[in-house]
N, C-alpha and C positions, 0 to 999 in steps of 0.2 A: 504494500500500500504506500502511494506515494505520499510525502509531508505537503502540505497545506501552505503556500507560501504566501505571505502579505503583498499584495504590491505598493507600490510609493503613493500611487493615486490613491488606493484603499484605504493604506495609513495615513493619508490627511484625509481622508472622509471621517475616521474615526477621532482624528485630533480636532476637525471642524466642528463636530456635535461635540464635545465635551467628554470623549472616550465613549459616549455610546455607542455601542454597534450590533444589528440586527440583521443576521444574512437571512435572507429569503431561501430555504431547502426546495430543491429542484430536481428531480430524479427523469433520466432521460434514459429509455429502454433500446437499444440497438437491435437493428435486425438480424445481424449475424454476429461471428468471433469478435475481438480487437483486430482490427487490422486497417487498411491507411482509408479504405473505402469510410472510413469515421473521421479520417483524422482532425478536422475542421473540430473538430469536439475537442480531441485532445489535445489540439495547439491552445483551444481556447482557455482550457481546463490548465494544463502547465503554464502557459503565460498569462494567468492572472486575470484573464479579460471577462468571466462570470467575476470573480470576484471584485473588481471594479465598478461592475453593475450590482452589487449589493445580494452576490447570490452565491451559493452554497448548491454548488452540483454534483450529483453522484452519476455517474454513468456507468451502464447497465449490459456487460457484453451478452450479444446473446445466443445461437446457436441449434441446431438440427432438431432438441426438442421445443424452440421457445418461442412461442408465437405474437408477438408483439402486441396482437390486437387481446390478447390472453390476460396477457398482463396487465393493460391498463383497463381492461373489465373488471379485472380482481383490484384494483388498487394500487399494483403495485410500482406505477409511474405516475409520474406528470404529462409526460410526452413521451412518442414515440415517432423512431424511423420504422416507413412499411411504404411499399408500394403500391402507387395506386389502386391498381386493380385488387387489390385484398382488402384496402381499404374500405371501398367502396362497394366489392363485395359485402365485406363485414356489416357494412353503413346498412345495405337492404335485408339483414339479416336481423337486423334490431341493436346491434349496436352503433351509436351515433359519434361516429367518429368526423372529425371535421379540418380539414385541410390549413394549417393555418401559417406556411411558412416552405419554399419548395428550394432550397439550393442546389438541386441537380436539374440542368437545364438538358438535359441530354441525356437519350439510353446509352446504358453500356452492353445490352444483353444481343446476342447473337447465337444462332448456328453455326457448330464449326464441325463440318467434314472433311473424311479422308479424299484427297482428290481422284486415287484411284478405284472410288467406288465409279468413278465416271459422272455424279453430282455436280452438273455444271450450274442449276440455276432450280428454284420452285415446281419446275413443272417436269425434273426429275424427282420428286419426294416419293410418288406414290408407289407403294409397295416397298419402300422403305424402310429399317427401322433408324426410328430417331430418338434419344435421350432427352428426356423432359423433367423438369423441375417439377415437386410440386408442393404443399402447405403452402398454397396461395401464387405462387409460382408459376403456376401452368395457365395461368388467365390469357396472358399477353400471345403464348404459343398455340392455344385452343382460340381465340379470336383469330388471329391467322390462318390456321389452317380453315376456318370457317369463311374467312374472307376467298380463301381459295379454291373452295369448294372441294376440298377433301378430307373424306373423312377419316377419324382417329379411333376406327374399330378393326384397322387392320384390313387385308385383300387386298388384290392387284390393283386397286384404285382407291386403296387408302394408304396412310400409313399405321403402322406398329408403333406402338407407343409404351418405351420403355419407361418406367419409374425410374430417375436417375438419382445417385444420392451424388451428393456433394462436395463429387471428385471427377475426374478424366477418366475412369479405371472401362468405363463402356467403350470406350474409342479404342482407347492403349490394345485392348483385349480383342476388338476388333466384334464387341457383342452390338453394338448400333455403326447404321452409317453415319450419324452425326449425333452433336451432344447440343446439351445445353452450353454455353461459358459467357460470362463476361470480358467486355475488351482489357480490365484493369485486373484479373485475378485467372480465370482456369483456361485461359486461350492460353497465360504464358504458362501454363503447368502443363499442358500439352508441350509446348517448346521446350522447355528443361526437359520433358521425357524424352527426347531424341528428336524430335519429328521436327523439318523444319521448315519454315514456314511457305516456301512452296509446293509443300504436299499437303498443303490445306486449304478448303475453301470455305469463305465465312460468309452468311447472312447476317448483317444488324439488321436490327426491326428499325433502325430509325431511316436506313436506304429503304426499306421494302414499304418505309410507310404504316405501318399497323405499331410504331415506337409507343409507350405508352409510359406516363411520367415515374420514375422510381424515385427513392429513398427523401420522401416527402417529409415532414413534422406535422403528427396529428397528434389533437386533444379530444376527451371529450364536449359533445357541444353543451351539455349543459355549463359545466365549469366556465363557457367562455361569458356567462349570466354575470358571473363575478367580475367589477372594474379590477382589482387588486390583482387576479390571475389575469388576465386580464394585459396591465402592466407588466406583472412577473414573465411572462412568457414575453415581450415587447424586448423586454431588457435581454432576453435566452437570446433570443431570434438575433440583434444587436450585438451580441457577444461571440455567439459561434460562427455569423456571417463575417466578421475580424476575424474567425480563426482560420476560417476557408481563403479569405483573400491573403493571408499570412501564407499558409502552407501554398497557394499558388504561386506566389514570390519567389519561396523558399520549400521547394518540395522535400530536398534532402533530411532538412535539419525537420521538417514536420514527420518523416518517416523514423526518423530516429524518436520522436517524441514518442510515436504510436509503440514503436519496440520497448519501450519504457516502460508502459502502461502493459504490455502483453505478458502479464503471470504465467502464461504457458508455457513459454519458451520456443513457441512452435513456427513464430514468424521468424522469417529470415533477413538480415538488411538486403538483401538483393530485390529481393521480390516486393518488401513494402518502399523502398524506392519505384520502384518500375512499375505499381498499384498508384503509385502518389502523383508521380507524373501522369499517369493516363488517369484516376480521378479526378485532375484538375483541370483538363479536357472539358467533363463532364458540368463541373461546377463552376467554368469560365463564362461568364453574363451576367451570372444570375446577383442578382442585389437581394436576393430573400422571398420575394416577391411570388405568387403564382401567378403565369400568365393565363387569363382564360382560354386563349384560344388552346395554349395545350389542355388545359383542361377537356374542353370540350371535343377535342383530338381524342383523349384519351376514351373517355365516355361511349362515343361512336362508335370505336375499335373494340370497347367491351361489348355494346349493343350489338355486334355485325356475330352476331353467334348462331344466328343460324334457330332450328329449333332448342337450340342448349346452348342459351348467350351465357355470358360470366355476369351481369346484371340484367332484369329484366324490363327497367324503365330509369329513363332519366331521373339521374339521382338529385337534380337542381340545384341552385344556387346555395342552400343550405350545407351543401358540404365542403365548402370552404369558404375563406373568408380573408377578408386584405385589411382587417381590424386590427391585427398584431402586426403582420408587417409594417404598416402605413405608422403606425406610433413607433416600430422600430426602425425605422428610415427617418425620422423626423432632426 
């Protein structure tokens, strides 16, 4: 556990009030491990920049059993990173999850096949098999295939549809013609395994069009009733949007930060450099803000399901909202 460092600003907050000092507790739930895909969190967390805004944050690594939207059902955050379409899955499910802050302006998710399966383009998929994500995961990949009119029961005119867990091991092994990966994390674990990058061909969703927005900041909506949360999350969004335009500056020294924070031991400096640069790709634009039109981008690509969409009606303006942003941009 790392020590708690005062910053200078901090300490004249507390010498300005008369030694008084009241941190705001903020629990922020992540969607996966420690790793640089957060790191915006942890630059913010090590240099001080929640504590300057008067807060007190714990963050929350999370992983293959731990479903973000879980969590803050149970209580057990304030906010969470989750991607859209689970989100908003979630939202028509009855939990009221509500969009209030996007620093990832870009997917990173794609398809990455072997090129000697002969896989030159979408309209070789079928009869297929392909590696899919899924605990919310498989939204973005099942809108696609529906956009494409094939289906994901398998036969000569569909594809197979593996359960992939949370590695490269279906390719390496040669059990799917392609997998899930992200451009900043299992596309390069394929590459460290040997394979080099011209015996690969990759779909992003955000060329093919069906992109849909990830690693979003949801609360719930009732909470946002509260002026006080309200603020409190104004000051988060504020703080860790400095930590992301930090680590874009300074990729190297924010991946070191991330390895810091990683209890596990299981990150490598190689690889959260080479995550930190390609998530800052992702998070270059963005001021905090959700744009609607991706919004509504994303919506669409959920709707386009076919008889089995990922939501069944426009989820509206209610799930999210530019009340935290807009105080945090001020």
């Amino acid at each position: 556990m790392k020590t708690i460092k005062l910053t200078a600003t901090a300490l004249a907050g507390v010498l300005a009030s008369g030694g008084a000092w009241a941190m705001d507790d903020v629990t922020l739930q992540l969607k996966w491990v420690t790793q640089a895909q957060f790191g915006g969190y942890y630059v913010a967390l090590e240099n001080g920049f929640y504590e300057e805004e008067g807060l007190n944050v714990t963050i929350r690594p999370g992983g293959p059993d731990i479903a973000p939207p879980q969590v803050i059902a149970g209580g057990g955050a304030d906010v969470i990173v989750e991607w859209m379409p689970a989100a908003l899955a979630a939202r028509e499910a009855g939990l009221p999850l509500v969009n209030i802050a996007q620093p990832f302006a870009s997917s990173g998710m794609m398809l990455t096949c072997l090129a000697d399966t002969g896989i030159t383009g979408p309209e070789d998929f079928p009869g297929r098999t392909l590696g899919v994500w899924f605990f919310g995961n498989e939204f973005p990949f099942l809108s696609w295939m529906s956009t494409l009119g094939i289906p994901t029961d398998g036969g000569d005119d569909g594809v197979e549809v593996l359960r992939q867990g949370f590695n490269v091991d279906p390719l390496l092994q040669r059990q799917a013609d392609c997998i899930s990966t992200m451009t900043y994390n299992e596309y390069w674990q394929v590459i460290d395994a040997g394979i080099s990058e011209d015996e690969l061909v990759t779909f992003k969703y955000e060329d093919q069009g069906v992109a849909t927005l990830e690693d979003g900041l949801y609360v719930l909506e009732d909470r946002l009733e509260d002026p006080e949360f309200v603020d409190k999350m104004a000051r988060f969004v504020r703080a860790s949007m400095r930590g992301w335009d930090w680590a874009l500056e300074n990729p190297e020294e924010a991946a070191m930060i991330v390895l810091e924070f990683d209890d596990t031991g299981a990150q490598t400096e190689q690889h959260q450099i080479r995550m930190m640069r390609e998530v800052s790709q992702l998070t270059a634009g963005s001021n905090g803000a959700l744009d609607p039109d991706d919004f509504e981008r994303t919506v669409q690509t959920l709707l386009a399901g076919g008889s089995d969409p990922v939501i069944s009606e426009h989820p509206g303006d209610a799930a999210w909202t530019h009340a935290v942003s807009d105080l945090a941009l001020q």
